[in-house]
C-alpha positions, 0 to 999 in steps of 0.5 A: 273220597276213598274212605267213604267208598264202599266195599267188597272185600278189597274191591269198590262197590263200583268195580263189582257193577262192572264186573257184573255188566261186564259178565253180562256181556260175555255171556251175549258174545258166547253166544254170539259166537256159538251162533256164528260157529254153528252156522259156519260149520253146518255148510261143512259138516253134519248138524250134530257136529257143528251144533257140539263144536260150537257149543264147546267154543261158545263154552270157552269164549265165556270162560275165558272171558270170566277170567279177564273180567274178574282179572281187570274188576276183582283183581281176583280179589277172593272176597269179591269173587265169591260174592259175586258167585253168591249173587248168582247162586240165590238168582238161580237158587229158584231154578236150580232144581229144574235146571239140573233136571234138565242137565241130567236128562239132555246128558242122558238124551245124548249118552243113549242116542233116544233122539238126534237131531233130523229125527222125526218123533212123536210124543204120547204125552202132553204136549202131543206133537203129532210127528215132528222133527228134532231141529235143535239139541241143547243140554237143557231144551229140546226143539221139535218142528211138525209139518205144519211148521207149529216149534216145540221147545222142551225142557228135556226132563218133559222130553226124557219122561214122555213116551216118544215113538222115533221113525228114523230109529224104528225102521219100516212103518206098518200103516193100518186102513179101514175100508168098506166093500161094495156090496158087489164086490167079494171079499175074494176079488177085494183081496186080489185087486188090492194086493196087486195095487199095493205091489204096484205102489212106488212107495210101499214095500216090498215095491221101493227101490233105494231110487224112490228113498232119495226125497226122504231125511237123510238119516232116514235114507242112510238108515233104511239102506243099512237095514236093506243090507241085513237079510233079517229085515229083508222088505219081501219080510213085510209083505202087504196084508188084506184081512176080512174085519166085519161082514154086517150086510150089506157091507163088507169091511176089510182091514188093509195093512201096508209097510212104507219108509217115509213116514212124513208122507204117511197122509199122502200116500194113504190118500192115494191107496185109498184112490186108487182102490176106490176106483178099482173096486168101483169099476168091478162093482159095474162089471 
């Protein structure tokens, strides 16, 4: 029987199928035990920790599970051995150039710090996020979850070429509202009226206290504290502004501009601006 057997190099055809099914199965417990690494590790340490370290651990799980399966199949048969490596190069001959596209960019993504995990970002190309969170970082795709719960998964090449605003790096945010007068209302009162309001606001600069930062990211707290520790970026350096936009009567439009911390709240605290200068406003209007 072993004349007619056929073979690869020095290995039965048979032994080069288990070996395959056997690779196959090394790389569903690499995995396995990245998964279980990273979810040990994020109850102890940071996410971008636990993510790296069980990356490497799932990365020597398969190497030295390719070793014993080519040790117990091939018999590091060499013939075999690059015939299998051959199988694999034309199944990924189809893909390689986005791979490595892919490797380079999450290399570069991660020697210079544009995005880390817990950040929140927002891409100017397609596909528009909106502002999203990086929950997971690999070396070939990158995952974005919005507030509204929608996950992005990207191929890191489309995320390296795409123009990403990152909040948790920029430091303040300025926020611009349009509001039109009440015709009774001038300019002059307008102006005095919404300063001190937006000097009241709990979550408007210069009026935040590290108190108020406690409800934000993370990395967004360590990061804003940081910068309230330099002179230069100082919150009494971004004060609120209040500019006259249009005058086509009989309405009077102004231009308000205001600096917060928690960009994730940008809707909610611009809702509550606008309320509260609504009825302000209103109330002067009757007087």
């Amino acid at each position: 029987m072993s004349g007619t057997q056929i073979l690869i190099g020095n290995v039965p055809l048979e032994n080069f199928i288990i070996f395959t099914a056997a690779t196959i199965v090394v790389i569903f417990l690499s995995y396995l035990c990245y998964k279980t690494v990273s979810v040990v590790l994020t109850r102890l340490y940071s996410r971008s920790v636990a993510r790296w370290t069980a990356r490497v651990v799932g990365y020597i799980i398969f190497g030295i599970g390719l070793y014993y399966c080519d040790l117990a199949f091939l018999g590091f048969d060499v013939s075999a051995t690059f015939a299998s490596l051959g199988i694999l190069s034309i199944a990924l001959a189809f893909a390689s150039q986005q791979i490595i596209s892919n490797l380079l960019a999450g290399f570069i993504i991660a020697i210079n710090h544009t995005v880390e995990l817990d950040d929140w970002v927002e891409l100017g190309n397609e596909p528009e996020t909106g502002i999203a969170q990086v929950q997971d970082m690999t070396f070939s795709r990158t995952t974005l979850k919005d507030r509204d719960g929608r996950v992005f998964i990207l191929p890191n090449s489309a995320l390296l070429s795409s123009k990403i605003v990152n909040y948790s790096q920029s430091g303040y945010i300025e926020i611009p509202v349009t509001l039109s007068l009440p015709p009774a209302v001038s300019f002059a009162q307008a102006r005095e009226t919404i300063l001190a309001l937006l000097a009241a606001h709990p979550e408007i600069l210069p009026n935040i206290k590290p108190e108020h930062k406690i409800d934000t990211p993370g990395k967004m707290l360590v990061s804003r504290l940081r910068e309230l520790s330099l002179p230069e970026k100082c919150p009494e350096h971004f004060p609120s502004r209040v500019l006259l936009s249009g005058i086509e009567p009989p309405a009077t439009t102004v231009s308000i501009r205001f600096w917060i911390v928690d960009i994730t709240r940008r809707e909610e605290i611009v809702s509550d601006v606008l309320y509260q200068i609504s009825q302000r406003l209103a109330l002067i209007g009757k007087s």
